[in-house]
N, C-alpha and C positions, 0 to 999 in steps of 0.2 A: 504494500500500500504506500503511495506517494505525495507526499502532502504539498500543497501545493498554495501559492498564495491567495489569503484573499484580498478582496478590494477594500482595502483601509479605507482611501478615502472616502469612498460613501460609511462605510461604516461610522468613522468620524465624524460625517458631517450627521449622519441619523444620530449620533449620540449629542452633536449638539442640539438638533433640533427636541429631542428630550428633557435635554438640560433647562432649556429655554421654555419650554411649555412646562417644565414644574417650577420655574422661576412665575411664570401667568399664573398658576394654580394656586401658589402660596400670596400671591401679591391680589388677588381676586376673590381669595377665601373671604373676607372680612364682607363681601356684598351679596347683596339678596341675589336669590338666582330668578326667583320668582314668586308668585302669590298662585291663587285660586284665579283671580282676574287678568293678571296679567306677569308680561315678564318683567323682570330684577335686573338691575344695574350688571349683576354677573353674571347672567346668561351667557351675553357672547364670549364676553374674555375665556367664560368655562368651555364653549361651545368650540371657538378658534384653539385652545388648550388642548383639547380633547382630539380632534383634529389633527394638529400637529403633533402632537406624542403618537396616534397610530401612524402617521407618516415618516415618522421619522424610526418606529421599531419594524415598518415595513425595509426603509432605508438599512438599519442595522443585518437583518436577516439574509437581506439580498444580498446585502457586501459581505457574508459570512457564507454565504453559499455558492460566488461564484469567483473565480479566479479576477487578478486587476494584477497593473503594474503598483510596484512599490512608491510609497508617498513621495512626493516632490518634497523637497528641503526648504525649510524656510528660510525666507529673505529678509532680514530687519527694513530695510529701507522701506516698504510699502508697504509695511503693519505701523512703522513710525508713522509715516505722514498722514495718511488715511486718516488715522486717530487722531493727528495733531490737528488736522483741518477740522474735524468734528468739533474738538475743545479752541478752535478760534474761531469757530461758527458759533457758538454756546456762549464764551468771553463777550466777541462782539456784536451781534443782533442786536441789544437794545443802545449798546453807545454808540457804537458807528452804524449803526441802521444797516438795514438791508442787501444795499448793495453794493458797500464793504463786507459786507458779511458771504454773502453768497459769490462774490467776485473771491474774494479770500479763500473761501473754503474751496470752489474749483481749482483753484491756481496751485493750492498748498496739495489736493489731489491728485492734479494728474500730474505732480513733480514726483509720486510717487512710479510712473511708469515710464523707464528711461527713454523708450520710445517716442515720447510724443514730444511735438514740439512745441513748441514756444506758442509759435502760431496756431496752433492746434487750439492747444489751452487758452489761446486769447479768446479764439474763436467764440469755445462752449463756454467761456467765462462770460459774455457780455452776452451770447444768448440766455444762458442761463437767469442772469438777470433781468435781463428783458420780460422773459417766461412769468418768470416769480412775480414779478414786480405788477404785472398785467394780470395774474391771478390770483394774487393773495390780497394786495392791495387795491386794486381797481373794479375787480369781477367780485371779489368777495367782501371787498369792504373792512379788511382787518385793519386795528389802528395800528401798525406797522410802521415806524418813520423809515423812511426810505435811505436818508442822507445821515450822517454822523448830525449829534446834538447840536441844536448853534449853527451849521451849515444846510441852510435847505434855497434850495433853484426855484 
């Protein structure tokens, strides 16, 4: 008998998709799921939970039963920045508005992918903005300041 690999990476990614739906489970216990008349503040978060934990132990089984190549090695550089742009997205949304913020957070993103250029990044950076700023702001009407405090066009 010859044992042979299986597919980590799914396996991995079903074990996080687990992790994360008992992370909703535990952070969603405290609300009603629902009444006689109707449903509770916890339904869905239980509902999408529920959901994701069978997807994700379908994930596990699958990767444990069928052969995969061995996990790709991790790269510090694009677990760094990804994450950094998150926590300068988070920092600056309410002082520098929006569109420092969403221009920031692309640009700090895709300096995580050596690949891309400069150009590239400008590109989806001021589209992005564009996007945002025309649907959170304009179509939806969130008080959102767009500009850093003190500077508004």
């Amino acid at each position: 008998m010859s044992l042979r690999k299986q597919n980590l990476n799914e396996v991995f990614a079903g074990g996080f998709l687990i992790l994360a739906a008992l992370l909703a489970f535990y952070l969603a216990w405290p609300l009603s799921r629902g009444t006689e008349v109707g449903l509770g503040p916890g339904f869905v978060p239980y509902m999408f939970a529920t959901a994701q934990t069978v997807v994700g132990a379908i994930m596990v089984v699958h990767g444990l039963a069928t052969p995969g190549e061995a996990p790709e090695p991790w790269h510090l550089r694009p677990l760094v920045l990804v994450l950094l742009s998150v926590v300068f997205f988070a920092m600056s949304i309410q002082r520098l508005g929006l569109v420092v913020a969403i221009f920031g957070l692309v640009m700090i993103g895709c300096a995580a992918n050596r690949g891309t250029t400069w150009r590239e990044a400008l590109a989806v950076a001021i589209g992005s903005v564009v996007v945002c700023a025309l649907v959170f702001v304009k179509a939806l009407g969130l008080s959102i300041a767009l500009w850093p405090v003190g500077l508004e066009f």
